[in-house]
N, C-alpha and C positions, 0 to 999 in steps of 0.2 A: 235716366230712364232705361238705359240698355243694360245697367247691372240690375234692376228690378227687376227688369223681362229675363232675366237670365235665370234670377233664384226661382222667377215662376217655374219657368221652361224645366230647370232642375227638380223643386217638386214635384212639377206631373210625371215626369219621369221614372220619379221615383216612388208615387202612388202608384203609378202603369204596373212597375215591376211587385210590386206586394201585392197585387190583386190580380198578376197572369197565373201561370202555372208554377208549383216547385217539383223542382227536380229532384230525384234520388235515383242513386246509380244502385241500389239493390232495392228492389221490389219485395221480394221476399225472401226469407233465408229460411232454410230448413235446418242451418249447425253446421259447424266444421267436419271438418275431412277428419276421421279416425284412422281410419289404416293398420288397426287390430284388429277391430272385432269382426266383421269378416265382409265380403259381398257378394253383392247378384251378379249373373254373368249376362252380359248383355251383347253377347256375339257367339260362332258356333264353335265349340268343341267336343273334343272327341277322348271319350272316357273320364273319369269321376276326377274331379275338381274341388278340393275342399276351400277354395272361396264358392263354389256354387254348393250349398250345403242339399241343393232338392235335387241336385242334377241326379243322382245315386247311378251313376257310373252309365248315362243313356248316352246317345248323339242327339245333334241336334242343335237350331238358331234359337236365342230365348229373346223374350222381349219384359221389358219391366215398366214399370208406370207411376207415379209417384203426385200424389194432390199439390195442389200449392192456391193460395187465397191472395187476391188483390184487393187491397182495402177501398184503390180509388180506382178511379177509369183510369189507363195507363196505355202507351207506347212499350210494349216490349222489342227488345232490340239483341239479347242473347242470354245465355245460362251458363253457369261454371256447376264441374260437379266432379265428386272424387274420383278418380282410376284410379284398379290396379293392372299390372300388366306383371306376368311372370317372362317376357322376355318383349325386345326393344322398346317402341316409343309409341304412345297414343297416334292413330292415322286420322279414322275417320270411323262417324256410326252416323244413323238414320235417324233423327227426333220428329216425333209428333205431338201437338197441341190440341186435345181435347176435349169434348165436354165430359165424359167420362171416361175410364179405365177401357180400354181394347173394345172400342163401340162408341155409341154419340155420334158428335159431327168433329170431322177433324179441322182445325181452323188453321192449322200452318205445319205442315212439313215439308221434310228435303234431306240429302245426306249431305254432311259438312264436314270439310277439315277441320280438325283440332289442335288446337295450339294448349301447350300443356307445361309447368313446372314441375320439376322432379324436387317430391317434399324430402322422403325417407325409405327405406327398407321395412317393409312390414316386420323382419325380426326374426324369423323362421316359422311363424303362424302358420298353425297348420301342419307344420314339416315341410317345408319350404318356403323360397322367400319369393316376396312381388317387391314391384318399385311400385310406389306409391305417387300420385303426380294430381296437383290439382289442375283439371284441364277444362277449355271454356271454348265456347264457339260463337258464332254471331249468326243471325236469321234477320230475313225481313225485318222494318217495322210492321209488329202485327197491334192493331186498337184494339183494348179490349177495354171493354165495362167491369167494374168490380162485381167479384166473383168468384168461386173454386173453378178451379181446373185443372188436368192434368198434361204431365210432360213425361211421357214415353219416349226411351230409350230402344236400341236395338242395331243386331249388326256390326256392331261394334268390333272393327279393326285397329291391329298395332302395325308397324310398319315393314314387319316382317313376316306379315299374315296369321299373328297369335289371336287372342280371342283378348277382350277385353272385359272387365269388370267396374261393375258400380259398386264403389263404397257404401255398408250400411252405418250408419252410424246410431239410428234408433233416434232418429230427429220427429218431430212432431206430425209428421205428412203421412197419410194414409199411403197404403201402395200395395199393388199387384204383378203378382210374378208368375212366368209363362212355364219356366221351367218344370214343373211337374203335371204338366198337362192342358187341360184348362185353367184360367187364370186363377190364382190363388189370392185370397186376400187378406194382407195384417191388419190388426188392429191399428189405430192411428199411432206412432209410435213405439210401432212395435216392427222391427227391419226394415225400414225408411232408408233412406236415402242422403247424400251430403249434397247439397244442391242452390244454389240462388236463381232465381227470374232476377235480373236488368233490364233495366230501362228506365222509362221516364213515368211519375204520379201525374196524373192533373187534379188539381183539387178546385174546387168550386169557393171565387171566394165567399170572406164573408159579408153581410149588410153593412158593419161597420168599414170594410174597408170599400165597398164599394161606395159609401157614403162620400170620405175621405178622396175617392178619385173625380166625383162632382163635386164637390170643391174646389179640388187644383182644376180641373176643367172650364170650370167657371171662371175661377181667377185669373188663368189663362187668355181666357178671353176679351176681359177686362182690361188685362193689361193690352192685348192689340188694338180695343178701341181709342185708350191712350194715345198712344203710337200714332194710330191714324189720324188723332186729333192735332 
């Protein structure tokens, strides 16, 4: 009777687990890091910048903003997203979450240190070279309901007080850039961003497996009456 109550107990267990939450460690992706074709600058600099192609030789903090779509209600928990840096290493910038581009309601910001891989050398793009690094940071868990939203960038320091840069790669997210004044906005697709949301999907199960977990629940049960008897 104790190895019956065993494969019960096993079962529910394993109906429990097909009917809670699944996990995915990328929420959404917007495409790989390029590190040719050019980017946003997303910290202050001083005189013309040809990864900042709007900056046309101004001063100045820029901020940049980039959509992203949650298919399920989710646990966000951090973002990775391309640097470039024309001297030392990714430090730190300032992210915000949301409901639209530079305005809405903001539902999660802070400045974070950044932890970053060195991918490559841009190549001489531009007439000059940056280091390329994909770099990712970690925030609160924030809940959110399935949805657009955005993730704004900004501030963005190296660690030797350079200006940093967000990789465009022409990935599928809408996005808005500060650098030429008022917010500018692309076409979806059109100088986007290289970027993932992380964290956790919840998904709602389905009828049939919720059927499947009254089942083993029951049987469960069944089986303690035994026992007791």
């Amino acid at each position: 009777m104790k190895k019956l109550s065993g494969k019960f107990i096993l079962m529910f267990l394993l109906l429990f687990a097909l009917s809670s939450s699944a996990f995915a460690d990328v929420l959404y992706d917007n495409g790989p890091v390029n590190g040719t074709l050019n980017a946003w600058t997303i910290g202050s600099v001083s005189g013309f910048s040809a990864a900042d192609s709007l900056n046309n030789g101004s001063y100045g903090s820029y901020s940049v903003a980039d959509s992203f779509t949650l298919v399920a209600n989710s646990n966000v928990t951090g973002v990775t997203f391309g640097s470039w840096v024309s001297t030392g290493d990714p430090l730190s910038v300032n992210y915000y979450i949301t409901t639209s581009p530079f305005g809405g309601t903001t539902l999660e910001s802070g400045t974070v240190s950044l932890n970053s891989n060195y991918l490559r050398s841009s190549g001489g793009s531009y007439g000059d070279f940056y280091d390329i690094y994909n770099t990712w940071f970690s925030i609160p868990t924030l809940i959110l309901p399935a949805g657009t939203y955005w993730l704004q960038l900004d501030t963005g320091l190296t660690d030797n007080s350079g200006a940093l840069y967000w990789d465009i790669n022409n990935g599928p997210s809408g996005v808005y850039d500060s650098s030429a004044g008022p917010a500018v906005n692309s076409a979806p697709g059109v100088n986007s961003d290289a970027f993932q949301i992380l964290g956790t999907a919840t998904t709602v199960p389905e009828p049939a497996t919720m059927l499947l977990l009254g089942l083993g629940l029951m049987g469960l049960a069944g089986v303690r009456r035994k026992i007791k008897k």
